[in-house]
Each structure stands twice: as structure tokens, then as C-alpha cells.
N, CA, C and O atoms as a MOPAC input file, in Angstrom:
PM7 MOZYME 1SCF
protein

 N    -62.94400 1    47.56000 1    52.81000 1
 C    -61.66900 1    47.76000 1    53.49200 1
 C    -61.93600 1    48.48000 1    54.80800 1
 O    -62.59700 1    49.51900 1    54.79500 1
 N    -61.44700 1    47.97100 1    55.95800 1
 C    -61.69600 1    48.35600 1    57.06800 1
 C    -60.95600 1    49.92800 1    57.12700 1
 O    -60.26100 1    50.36700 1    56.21000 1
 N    -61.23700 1    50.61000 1    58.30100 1
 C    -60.40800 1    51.53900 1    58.51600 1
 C    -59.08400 1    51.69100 1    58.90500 1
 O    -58.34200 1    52.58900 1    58.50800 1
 N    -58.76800 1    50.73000 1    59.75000 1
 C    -57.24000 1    49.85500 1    59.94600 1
 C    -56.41800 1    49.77300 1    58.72000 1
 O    -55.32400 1    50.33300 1    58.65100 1
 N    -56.91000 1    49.10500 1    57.78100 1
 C    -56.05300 1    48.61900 1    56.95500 1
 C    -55.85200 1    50.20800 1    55.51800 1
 O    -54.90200 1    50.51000 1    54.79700 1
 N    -56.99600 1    50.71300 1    55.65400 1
 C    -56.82800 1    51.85900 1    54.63500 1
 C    -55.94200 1    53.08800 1    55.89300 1
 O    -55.73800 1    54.14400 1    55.29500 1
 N    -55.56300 1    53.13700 1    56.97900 1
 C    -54.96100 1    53.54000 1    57.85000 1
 C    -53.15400 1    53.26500 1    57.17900 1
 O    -52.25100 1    54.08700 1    57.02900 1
 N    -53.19000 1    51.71100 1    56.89200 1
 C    -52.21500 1    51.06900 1    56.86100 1
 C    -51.59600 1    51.37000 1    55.15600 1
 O    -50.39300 1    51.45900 1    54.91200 1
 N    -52.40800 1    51.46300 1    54.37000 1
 C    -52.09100 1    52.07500 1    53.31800 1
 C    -51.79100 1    53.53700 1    53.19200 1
 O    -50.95300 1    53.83000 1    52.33800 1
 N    -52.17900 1    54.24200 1    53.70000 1
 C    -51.99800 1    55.22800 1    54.00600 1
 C    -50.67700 1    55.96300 1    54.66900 1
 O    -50.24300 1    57.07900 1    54.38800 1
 N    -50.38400 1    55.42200 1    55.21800 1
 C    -49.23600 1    55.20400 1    56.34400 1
 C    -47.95000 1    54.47700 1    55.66300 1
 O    -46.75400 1    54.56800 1    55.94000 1
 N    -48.48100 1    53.89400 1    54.89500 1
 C    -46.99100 1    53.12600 1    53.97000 1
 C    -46.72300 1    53.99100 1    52.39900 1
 O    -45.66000 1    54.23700 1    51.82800 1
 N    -48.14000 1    54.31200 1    52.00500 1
 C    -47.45400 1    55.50700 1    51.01100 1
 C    -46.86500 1    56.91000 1    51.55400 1
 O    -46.16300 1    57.71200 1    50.93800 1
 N    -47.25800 1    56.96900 1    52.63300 1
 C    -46.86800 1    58.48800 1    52.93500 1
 C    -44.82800 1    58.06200 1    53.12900 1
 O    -43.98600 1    58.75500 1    52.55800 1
 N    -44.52300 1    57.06000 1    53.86300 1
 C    -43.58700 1    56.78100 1    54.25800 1
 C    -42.37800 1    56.13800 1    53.33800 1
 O    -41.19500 1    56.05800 1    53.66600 1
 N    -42.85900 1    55.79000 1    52.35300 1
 C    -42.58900 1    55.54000 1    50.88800 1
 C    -42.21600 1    56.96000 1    50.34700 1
 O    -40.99200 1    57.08300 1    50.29000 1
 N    -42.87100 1    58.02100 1    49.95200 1
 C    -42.71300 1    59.13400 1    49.91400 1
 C    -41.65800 1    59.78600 1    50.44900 1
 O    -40.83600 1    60.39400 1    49.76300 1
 N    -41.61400 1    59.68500 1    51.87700 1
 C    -40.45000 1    60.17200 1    52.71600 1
 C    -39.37700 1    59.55500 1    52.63000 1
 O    -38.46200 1    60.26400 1    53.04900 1
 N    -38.89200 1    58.14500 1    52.14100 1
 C    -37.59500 1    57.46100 1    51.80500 1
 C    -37.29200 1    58.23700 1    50.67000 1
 O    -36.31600 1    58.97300 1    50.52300 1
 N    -38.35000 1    57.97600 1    49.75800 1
 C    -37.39600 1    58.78100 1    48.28900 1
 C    -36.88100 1    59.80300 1    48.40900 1
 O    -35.79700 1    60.10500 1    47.91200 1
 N    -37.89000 1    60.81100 1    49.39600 1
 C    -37.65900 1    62.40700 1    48.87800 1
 C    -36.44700 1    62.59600 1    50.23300 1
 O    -35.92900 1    63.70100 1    50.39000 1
 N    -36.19800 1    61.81300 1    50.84800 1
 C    -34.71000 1    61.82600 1    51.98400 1
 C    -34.82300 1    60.44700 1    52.68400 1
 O    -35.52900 1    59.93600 1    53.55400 1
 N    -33.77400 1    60.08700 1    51.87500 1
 C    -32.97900 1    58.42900 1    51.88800 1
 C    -32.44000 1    58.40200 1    53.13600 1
 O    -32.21100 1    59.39600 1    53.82500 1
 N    -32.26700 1    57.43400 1    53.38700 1
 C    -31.14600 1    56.55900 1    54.68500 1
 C    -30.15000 1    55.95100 1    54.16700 1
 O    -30.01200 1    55.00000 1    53.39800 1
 N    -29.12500 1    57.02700 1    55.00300 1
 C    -27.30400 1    56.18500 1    54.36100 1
 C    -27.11900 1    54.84600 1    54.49300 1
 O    -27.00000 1    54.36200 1    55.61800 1
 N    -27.06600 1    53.97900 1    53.23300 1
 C    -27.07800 1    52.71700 1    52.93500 1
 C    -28.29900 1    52.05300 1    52.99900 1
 O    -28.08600 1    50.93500 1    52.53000 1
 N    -29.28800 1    52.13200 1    53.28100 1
 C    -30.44900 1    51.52600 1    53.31900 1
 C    -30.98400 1    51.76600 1    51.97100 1
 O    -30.99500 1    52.91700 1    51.53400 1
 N    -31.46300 1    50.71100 1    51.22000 1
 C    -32.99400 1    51.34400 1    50.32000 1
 C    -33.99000 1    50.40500 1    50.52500 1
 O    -33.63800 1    49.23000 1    50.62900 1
 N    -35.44400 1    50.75600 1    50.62200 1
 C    -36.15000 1    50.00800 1    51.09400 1
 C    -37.49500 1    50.77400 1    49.38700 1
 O    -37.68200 1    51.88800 1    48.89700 1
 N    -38.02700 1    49.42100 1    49.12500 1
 C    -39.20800 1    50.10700 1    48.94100 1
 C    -40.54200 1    48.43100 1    48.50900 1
 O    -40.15300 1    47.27600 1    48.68300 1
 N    -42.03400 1    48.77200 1    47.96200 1
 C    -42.90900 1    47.93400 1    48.12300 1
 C    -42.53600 1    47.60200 1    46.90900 1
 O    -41.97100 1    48.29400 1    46.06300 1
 N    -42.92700 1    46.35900 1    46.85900 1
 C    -43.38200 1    45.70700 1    45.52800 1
 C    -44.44200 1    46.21400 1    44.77100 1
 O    -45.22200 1    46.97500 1    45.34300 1
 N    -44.63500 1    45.91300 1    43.48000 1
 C    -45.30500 1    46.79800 1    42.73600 1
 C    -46.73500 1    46.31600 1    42.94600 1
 O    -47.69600 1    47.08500 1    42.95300 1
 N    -46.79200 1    45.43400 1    43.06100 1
 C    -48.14700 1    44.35800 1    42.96600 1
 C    -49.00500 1    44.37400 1    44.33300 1
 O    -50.21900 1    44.19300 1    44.43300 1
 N    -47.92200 1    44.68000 1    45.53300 1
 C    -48.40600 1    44.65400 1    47.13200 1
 C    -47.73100 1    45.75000 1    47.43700 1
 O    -46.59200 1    45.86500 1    46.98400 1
 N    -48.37600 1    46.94200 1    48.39600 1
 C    -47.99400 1    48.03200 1    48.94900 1
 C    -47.56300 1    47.18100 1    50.78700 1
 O    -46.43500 1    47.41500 1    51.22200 1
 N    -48.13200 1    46.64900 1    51.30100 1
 C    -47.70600 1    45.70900 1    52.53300 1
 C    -46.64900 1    44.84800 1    52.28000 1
 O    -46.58200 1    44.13400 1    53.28000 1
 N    -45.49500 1    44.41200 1    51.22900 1
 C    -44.71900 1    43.71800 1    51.47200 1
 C    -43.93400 1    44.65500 1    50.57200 1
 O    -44.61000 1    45.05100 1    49.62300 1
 N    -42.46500 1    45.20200 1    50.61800 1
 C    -41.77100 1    45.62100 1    50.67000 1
 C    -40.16500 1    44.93600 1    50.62100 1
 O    -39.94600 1    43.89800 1    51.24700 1
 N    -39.40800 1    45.40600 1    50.06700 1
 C    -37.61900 1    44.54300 1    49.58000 1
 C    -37.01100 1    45.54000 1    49.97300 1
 O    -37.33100 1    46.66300 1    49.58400 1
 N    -35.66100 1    45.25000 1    51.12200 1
 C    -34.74600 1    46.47500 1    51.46800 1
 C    -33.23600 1    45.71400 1    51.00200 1
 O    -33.00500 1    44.50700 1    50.92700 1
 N    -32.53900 1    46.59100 1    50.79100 1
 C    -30.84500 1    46.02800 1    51.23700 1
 C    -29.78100 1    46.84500 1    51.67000 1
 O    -29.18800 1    47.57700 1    50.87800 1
 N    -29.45200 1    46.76700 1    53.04400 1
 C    -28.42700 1    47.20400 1    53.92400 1
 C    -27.31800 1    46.90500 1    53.57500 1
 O    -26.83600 1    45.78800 1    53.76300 1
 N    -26.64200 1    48.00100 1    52.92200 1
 C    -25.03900 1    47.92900 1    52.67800 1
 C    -24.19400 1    48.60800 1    53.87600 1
 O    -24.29200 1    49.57900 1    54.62600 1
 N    -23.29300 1    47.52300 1    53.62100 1
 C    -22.43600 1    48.09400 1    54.80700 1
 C    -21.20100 1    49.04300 1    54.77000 1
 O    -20.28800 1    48.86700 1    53.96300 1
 N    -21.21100 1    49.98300 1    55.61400 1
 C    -20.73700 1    51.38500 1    55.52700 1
 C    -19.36500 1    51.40500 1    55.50700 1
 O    -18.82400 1    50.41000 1    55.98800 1
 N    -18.63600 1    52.30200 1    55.06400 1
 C    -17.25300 1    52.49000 1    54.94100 1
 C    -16.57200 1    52.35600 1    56.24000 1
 O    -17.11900 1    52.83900 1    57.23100 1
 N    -15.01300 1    51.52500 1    56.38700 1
 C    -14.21700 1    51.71600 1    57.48600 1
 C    -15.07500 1    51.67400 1    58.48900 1
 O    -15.24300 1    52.54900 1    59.33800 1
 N    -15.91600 1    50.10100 1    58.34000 1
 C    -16.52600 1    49.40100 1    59.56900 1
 C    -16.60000 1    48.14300 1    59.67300 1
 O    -17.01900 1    47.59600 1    58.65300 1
 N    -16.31200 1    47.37000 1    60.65400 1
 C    -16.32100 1    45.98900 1    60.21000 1
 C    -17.49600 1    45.34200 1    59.40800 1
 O    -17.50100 1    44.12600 1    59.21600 1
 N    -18.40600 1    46.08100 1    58.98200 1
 C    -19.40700 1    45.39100 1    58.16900 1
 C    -19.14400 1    45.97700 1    56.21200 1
 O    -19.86600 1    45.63600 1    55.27600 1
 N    -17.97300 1    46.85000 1    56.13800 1
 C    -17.96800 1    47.40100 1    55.16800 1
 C    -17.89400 1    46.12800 1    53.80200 1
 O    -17.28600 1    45.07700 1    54.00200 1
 N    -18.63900 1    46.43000 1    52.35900 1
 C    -18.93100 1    45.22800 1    51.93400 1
 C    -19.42400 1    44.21200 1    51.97200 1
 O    -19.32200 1    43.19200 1    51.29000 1
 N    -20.18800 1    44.59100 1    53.10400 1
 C    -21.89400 1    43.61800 1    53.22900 1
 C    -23.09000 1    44.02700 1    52.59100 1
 O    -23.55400 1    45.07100 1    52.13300 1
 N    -23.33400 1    43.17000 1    52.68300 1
 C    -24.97000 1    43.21000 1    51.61400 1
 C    -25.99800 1    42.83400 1    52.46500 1
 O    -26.19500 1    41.69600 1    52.03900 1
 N    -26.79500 1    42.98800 1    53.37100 1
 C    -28.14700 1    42.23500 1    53.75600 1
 C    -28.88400 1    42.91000 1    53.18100 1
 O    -28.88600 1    44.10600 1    52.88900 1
 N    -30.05600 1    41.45800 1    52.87900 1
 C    -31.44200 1    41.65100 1    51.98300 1
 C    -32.43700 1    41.42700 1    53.01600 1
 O    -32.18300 1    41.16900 1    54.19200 1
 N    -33.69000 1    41.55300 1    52.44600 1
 C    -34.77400 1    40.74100 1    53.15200 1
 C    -35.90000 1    41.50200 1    52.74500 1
 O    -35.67600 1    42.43400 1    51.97200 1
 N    -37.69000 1    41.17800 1    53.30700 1
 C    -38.12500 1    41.61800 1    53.11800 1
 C    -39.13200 1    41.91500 1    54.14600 1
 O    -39.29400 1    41.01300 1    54.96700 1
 N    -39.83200 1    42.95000 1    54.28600 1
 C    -40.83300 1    43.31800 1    55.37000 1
 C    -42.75700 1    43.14800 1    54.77700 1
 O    -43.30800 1    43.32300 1    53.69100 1
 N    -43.18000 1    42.78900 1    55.96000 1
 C    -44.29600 1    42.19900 1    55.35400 1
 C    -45.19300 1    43.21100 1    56.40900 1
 O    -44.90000 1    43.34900 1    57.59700 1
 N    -46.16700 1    43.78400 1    55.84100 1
 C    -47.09200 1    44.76900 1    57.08700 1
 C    -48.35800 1    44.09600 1    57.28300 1
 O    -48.53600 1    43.27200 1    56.38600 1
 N    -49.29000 1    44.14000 1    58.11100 1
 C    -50.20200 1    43.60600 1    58.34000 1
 C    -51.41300 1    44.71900 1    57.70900 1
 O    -51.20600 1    45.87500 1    57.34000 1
 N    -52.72100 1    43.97700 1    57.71500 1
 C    -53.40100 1    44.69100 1    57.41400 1
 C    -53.05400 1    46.14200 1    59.00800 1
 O    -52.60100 1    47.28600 1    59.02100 1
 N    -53.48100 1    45.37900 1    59.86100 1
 C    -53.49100 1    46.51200 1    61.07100 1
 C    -52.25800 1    47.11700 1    61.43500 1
 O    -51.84500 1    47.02300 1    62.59100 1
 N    -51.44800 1    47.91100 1    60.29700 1
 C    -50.09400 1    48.11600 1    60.14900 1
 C    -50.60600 1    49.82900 1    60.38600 1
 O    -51.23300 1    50.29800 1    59.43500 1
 N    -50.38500 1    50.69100 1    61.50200 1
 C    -49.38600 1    50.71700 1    61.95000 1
 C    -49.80400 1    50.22900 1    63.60400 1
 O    -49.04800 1    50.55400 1    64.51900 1
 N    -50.51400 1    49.77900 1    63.76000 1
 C    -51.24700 1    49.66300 1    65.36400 1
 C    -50.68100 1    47.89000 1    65.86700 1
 O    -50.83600 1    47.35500 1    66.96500 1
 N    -49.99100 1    47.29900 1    64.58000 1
 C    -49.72900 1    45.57100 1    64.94300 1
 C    -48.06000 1    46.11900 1    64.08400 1
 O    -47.94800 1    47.05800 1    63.29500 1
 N    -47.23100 1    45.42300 1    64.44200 1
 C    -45.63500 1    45.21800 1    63.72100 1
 C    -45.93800 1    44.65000 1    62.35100 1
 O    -46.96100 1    44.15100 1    61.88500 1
 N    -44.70300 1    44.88500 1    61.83400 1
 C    -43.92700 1    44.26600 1    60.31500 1
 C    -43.20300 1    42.78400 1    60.93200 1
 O    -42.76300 1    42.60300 1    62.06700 1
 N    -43.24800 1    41.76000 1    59.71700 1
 C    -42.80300 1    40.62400 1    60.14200 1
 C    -41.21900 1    40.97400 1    59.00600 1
 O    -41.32100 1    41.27000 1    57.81500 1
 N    -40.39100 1    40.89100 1    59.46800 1
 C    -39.39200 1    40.55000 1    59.24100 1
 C    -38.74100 1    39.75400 1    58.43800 1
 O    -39.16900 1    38.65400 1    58.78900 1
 N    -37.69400 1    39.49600 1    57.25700 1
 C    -37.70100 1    37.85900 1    57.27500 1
 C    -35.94400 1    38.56600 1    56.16500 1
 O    -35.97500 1    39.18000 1    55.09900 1
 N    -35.17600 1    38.30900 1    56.66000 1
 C    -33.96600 1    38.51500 1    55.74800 1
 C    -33.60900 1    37.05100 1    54.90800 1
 O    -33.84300 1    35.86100 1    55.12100 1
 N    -32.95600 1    37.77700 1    53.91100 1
 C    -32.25600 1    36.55500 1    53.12000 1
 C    -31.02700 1    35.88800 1    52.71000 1
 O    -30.74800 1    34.71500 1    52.46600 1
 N    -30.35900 1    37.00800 1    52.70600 1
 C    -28.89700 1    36.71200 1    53.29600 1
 C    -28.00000 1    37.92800 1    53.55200 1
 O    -28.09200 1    39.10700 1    53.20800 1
 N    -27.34800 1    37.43500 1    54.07300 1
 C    -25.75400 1    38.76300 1    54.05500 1
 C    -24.55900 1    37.83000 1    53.71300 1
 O    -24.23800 1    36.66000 1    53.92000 1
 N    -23.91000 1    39.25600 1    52.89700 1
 C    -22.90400 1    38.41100 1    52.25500 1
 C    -21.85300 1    39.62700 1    52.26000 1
 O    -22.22000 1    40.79400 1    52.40000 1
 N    -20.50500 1    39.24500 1    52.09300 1
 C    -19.38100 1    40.03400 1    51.83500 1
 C    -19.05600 1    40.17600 1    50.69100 1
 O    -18.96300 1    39.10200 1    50.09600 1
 N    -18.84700 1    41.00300 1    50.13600 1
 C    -18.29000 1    41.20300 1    49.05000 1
 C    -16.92700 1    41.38600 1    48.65000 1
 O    -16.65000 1    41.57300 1    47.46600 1

């Protein structure tokens, strides 16, 4: 394992860590159990806003050279509830 990528592990447990131990209003994000680089979030939408009763999903994918290259993106839907 290069140094990049144990960089990149490194960097996604620490940050993993920091969601649990202080969350983001409406967000939860965390990795799959099997892959620490790909990750499942879902954005609920906030009270007395036009998005209130939304749901977006999706999932984030890190590269090995994560944090020095981006996360690919990829949502799956939003929906109203």
C-alpha cells in the first residue's frame, strides 16, 4: 500500500470518527462495511424550507489518492415525501 492511499485511509477513519462524535443537521453519511473508500449518505430536507420532506441518497466513492485527488459523486434519487 502506497503512502497515498494509507494517507487516504487514514483520513477517512479519522473523519468518520468526527461525523459520529458531532453530526451534521440532516446529513448522515458513513462507509460501507466491506470498503472504507465508498461510503452511503442521505440528505433530509430541513424544516419550513422548500426542500422540507426530501430525501436525497447517493454515494461517494474516494480514490486511492483521497485526500490529494476528489470523491466521485453519484446520487440516486430525491424524493418527497
Amino acid at each position: 500500500m502506497s503512502m497515498k492511499s494509507n494517507s487516504a485511509f487514514q483520513r477517512l477513519q479519522a473523519e468518520y470518527r468526527r461525523l459520529a462524535k458531532d453530526p451534521i443537521p440532516y446529513l448522515t453519511a458513513q462507509p460501507l462495511s466491506s470498503n472504507l473508500l465508498e461510503w452511503r449518505y442521505v440528505v433530509r430536507g430541513p424544516s419550513e424550507t422548500p426542500y422540507e420532506g426530501g430525501i436525497y441518497q447517493g454515494k461517494i466513492v474516494f480514490p486511492f489518492e483521497y485526500p490529494y485527488k476528489p470523491p466521485s459523486l453519484f446520487s440516486f434519487f430525491w424524493r418527497k415525501s
